[in-house]
C-alpha positions in Angstrom: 18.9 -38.0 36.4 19.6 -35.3 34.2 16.6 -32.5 34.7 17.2 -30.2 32.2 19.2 -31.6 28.9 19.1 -28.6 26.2 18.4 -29.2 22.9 17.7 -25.5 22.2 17.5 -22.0 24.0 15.5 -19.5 24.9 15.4 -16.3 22.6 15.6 -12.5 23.9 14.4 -9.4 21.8 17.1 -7.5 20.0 19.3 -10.7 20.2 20.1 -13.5 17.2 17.8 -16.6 16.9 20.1 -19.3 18.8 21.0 -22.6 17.5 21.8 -25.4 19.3 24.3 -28.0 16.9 22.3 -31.2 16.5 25.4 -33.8 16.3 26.1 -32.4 19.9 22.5 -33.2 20.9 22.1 -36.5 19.6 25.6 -37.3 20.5 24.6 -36.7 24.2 21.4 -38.2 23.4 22.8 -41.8 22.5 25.5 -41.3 26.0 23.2 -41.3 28.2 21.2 -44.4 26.3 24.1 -46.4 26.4 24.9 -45.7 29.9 21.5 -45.8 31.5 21.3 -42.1 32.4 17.6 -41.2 32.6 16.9 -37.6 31.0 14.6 -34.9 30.2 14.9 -32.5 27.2 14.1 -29.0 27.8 12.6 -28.2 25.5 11.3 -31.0 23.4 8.5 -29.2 22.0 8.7 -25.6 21.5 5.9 -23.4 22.1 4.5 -19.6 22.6 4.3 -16.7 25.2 0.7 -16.2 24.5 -0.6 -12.4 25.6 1.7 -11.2 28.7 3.1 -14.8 30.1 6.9 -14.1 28.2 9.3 -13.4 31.2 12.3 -11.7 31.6 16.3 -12.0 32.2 19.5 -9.5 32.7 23.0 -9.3 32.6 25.4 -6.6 32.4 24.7 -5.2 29.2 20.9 -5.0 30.1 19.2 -4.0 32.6 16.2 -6.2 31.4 16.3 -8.6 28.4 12.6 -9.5 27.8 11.9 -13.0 25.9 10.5 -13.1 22.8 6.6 -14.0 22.6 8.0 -17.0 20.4 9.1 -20.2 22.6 10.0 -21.9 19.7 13.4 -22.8 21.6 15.2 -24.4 18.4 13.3 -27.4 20.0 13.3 -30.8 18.2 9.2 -30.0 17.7 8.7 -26.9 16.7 6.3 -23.9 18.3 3.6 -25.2 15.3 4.3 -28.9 16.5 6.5 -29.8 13.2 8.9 -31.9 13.2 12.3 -30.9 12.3 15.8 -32.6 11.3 16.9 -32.4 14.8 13.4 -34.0 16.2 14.6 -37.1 13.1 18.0 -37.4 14.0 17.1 -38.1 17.7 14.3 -40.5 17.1 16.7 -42.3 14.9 18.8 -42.8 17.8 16.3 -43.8 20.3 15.2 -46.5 17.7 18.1 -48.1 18.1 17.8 -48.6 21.7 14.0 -49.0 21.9 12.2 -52.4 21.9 9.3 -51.6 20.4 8.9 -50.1 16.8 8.0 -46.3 17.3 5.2 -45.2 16.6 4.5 -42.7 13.3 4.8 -39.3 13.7 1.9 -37.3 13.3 1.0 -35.0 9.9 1.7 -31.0 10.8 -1.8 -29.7 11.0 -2.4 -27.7 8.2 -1.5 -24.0 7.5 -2.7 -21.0 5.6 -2.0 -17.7 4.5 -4.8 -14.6 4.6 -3.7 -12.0 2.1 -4.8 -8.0 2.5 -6.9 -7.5 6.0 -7.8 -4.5 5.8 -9.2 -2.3 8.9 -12.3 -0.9 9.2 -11.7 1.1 12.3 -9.0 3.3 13.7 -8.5 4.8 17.3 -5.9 7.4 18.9 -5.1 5.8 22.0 -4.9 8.9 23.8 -9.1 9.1 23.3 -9.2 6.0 24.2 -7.8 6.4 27.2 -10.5 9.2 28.4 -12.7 6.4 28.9 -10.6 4.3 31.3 -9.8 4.6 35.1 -7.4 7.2 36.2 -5.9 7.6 39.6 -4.8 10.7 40.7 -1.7 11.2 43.4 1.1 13.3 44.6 4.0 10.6 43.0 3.6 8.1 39.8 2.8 4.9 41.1 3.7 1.5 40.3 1.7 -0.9 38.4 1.2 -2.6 41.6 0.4 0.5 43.7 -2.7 0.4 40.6 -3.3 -3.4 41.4 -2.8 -3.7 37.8 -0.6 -6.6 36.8 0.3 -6.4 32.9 -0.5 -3.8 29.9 0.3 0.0 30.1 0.2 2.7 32.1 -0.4 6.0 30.6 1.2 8.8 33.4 0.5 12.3 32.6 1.5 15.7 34.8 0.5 19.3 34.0 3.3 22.0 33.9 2.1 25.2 34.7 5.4 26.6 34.0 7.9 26.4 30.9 10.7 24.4 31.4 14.2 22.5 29.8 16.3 20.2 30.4 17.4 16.5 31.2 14.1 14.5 31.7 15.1 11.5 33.7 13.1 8.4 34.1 15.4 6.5 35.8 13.0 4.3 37.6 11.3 3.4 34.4 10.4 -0.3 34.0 10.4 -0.8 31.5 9.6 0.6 27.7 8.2 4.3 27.4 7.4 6.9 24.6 7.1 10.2 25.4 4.5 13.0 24.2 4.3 16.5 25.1 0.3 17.8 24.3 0.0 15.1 22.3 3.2 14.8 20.3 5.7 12.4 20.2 9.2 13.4 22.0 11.2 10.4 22.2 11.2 6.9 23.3 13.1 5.3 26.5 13.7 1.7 27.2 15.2 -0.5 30.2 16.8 -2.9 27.3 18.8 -0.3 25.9 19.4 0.9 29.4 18.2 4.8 28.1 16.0 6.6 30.9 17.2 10.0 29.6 16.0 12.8 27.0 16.3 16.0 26.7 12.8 18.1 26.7 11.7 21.8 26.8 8.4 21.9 28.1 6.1 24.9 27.3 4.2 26.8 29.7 0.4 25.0 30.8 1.5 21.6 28.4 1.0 18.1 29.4 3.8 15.5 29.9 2.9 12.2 28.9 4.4 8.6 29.5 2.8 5.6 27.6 5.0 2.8 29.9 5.0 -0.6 29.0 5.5 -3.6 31.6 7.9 -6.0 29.1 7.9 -9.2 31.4 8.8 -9.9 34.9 12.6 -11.0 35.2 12.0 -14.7 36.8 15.4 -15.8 37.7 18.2 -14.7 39.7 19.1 -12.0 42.6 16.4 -10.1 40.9 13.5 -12.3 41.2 11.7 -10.3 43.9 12.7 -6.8 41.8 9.8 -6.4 39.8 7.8 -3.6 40.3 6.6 -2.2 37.2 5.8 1.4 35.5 7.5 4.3 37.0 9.2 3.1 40.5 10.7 6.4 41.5 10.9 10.4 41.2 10.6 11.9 38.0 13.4 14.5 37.5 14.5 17.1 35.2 17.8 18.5 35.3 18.2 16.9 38.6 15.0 18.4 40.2 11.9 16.2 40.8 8.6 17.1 38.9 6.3 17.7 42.2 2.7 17.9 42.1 0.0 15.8 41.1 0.2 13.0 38.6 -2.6 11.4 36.9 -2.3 6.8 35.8 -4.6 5.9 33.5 -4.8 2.0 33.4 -4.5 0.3 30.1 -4.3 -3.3 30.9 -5.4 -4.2 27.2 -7.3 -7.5 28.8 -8.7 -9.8 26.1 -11.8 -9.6 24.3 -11.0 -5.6 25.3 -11.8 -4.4 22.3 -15.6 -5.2 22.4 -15.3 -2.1 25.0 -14.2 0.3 23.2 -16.5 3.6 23.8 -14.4 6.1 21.8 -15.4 7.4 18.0 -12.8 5.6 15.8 -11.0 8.3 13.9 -11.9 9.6 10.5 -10.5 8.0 7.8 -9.0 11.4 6.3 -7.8 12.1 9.4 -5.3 8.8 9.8 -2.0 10.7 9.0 -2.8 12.5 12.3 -2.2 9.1 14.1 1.5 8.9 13.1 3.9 8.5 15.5 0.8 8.1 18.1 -0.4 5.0 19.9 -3.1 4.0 18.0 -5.3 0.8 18.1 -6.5 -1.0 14.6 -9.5 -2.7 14.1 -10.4 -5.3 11.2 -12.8 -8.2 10.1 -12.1 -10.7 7.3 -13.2 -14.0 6.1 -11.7 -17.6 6.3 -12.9 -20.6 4.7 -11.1 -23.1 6.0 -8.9 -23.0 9.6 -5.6 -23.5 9.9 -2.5 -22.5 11.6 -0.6 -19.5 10.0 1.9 -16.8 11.1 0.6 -12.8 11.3 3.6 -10.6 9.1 4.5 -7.7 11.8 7.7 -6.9 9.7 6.2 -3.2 9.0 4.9 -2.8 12.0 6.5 -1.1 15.2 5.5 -2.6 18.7 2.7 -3.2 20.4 0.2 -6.3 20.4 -2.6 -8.5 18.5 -5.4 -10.1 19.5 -7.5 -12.4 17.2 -11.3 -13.0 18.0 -10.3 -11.6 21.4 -7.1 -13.8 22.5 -4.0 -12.0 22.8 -1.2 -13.5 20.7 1.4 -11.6 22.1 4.1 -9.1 22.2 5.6 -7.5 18.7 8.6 -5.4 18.5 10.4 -4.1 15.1 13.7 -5.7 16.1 15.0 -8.6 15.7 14.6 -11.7 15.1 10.9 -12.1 15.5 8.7 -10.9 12.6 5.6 -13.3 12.9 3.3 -14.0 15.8 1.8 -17.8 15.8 -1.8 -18.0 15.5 -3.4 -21.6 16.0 -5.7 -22.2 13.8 -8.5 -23.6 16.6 -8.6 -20.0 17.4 -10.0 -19.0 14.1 -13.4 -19.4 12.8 -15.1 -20.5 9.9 -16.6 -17.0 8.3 -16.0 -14.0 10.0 -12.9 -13.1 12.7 -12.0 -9.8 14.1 -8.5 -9.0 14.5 -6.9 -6.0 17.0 -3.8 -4.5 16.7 -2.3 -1.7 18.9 0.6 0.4 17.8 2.8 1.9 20.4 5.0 3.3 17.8 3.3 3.6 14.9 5.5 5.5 12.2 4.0 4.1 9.2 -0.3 4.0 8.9 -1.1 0.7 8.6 -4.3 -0.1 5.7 -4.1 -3.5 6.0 -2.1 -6.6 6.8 -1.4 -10.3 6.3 -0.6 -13.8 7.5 1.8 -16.8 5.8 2.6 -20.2 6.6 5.9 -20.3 7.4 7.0 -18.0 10.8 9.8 -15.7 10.5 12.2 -16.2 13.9 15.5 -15.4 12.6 15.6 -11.7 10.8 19.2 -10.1 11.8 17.9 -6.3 11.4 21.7 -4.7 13.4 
């Protein structure tokens, strides 16, 4: 019994799309037919890493390589349940050796594409963030020391005092920017394995670290290593940042948006929200549902939620550039869509879906 017979493989972000050569597969396919060796594709049917359920995996060159929110797999069926030439070319083989005539395989369900979605609303994530629970303590603690499984983590410490030098986040886990008052400093990230910036703090500012939990790694020695946020000192120049620290939990839970209590910001005041965190709000109309594939190619990272579902994880490299939305998820008449921004170098006014997903940019 084979348990686990590839036809495709799992993607990483910041990696190429993998494809797996279909003469191999249905060559293996048609061995173990002929010889009576019972099987089990993994995957036959692709599928997606809805809101925070993508995992995690290392290797030397990583100290984290988070999955894609895509689990399209290169799998015979694809993650919209379509058929594909590899799906054909194996069912032609298992015709052969089947007794019975297969059955016919099913239509796609149908797909659209909603042009221009504009938003109505705006929010600086920072003011959003006054209305959520902070803990205050001597160290930053973990996600878990919050009980807080997924989302972000907003850590913040007053200096009373100027000072410069090597900021070090080495127990960072596992994607950060970094603001000083309010202003974007830099960015760190546990893919790239970069925990370190340099930083000259001013005296009485505000050091803040928006830190994102990217996916528990869920294989290996490192299985039970998984504590996210900020898991150790924070240090500059070698010397740790003492003193209290306040976490403001951002766990971003569906249907979150419904609570937000902050003013949106005015409109004449968007081009303040570059290079801020901010959170995008929108309505807009569909007729008829269907499945179709939101464009995040301009965007920068961060997540969407439609009518209060979380489709997933969005990041500007490559190769994803669409996030799946079923189309049972959408309404007849009016649907809200929420986006949040952890980057955000360009102001977003509106954005769009098509019908075909994008899986396999090369942007390096």
């Amino acid at each position: 019994m084979i348990a686990e017979f590839y036809p495709g493989w799992l993607m990483h972000w910041g990696e190429g799309f993998p494809r797996t050569r279909i003469r191999e597969t249905v060559q293996l396919t048609e061995n173990f037919l002929k010889n009576g060796i019972s099987f089990n594709y993994y995957m036959i049917h692709g599928g997606t890493n809805f809101g925070y359920t993508s995992g995690a995996n290392y290797n030397k060159e990583h100290d984290i390589q988070p999955d894609l929110t895509s689990y399209d797999y290169d799998a015979p069926i694809s993650e919209a349940g379509w058929r594909t030439p590899k799906y054909d070319s194996i069912r032609n083989v298992m015709a052969k050796y089947s007794k019975e005539k297969l059955p016919e395989v099913p239509a796609p369900i149908k797909t659209i594409s909603i042009q221009n979605i504009k938003f109505d609303k705006l929010y600086n994530l920072f003011d959003y963030s006054k209305t959520q629970e902070t803990v205050k303590a001597e160290k930053p603690l973990t996600f878990e020391e919050l009980n807080q499984g997924y989302g972000y983590v907003l850590y913040r410490h007053h200096f009373d005092e100027a000072i410069n030098g090597k900021l070090d986040v080495s127990g960072l886990r596992d994607y950060a920017t970094v603001y000083l008052n309010g202003k974007k400093m830099g960015e760190l990230n546990r893919f790239f394995n970069n925990y370190e910036m340099s930083i000259e703090i001013p005296k009485n500012s505000n050091l803040e670290i928006l830190v994102e939990n990217w996916g528990r790694i869920n294989y290996d020695a490192q299985i039970n290593q998984n504590t996210k946020g900020i898991i150790s000192p924070v240090k500059i120049d070698g010397k740790e940042i003492n003193g209290m620290w306040e976490m403001t939990k951002l766990p971003f839970p569906d249907h979150f948006a419904s609570s937000i209590k902050t003013k949106p910001i005015n409109p004449d005041a968007y081009q303040q929200l570059k290079n801020l965190p901010t959170i995008y709000r929108g309505e807009f109309d569909v007729n008829e549902a269907g499945d179709t594939f939101i464009d995040v190619q301009n965007w920068g990272k961060g997540l969407i939620f439609i009518n209060g579902k979380n489709l997933g994880r969005f990041w500007r490299v490559d190769p994803q550039q669409t996030l799946y939305i079923p189309g049972v998820w959408l309404r007849k008449g009016k649907n809200e869509i929420v986006i949040f921004d952890q980057i955000n170098e360009n102001i977003q006014k509106s954005v769009s879906t098509i019908e075909e997903p994008i899986l396999n940019v090369l942007t390096r």
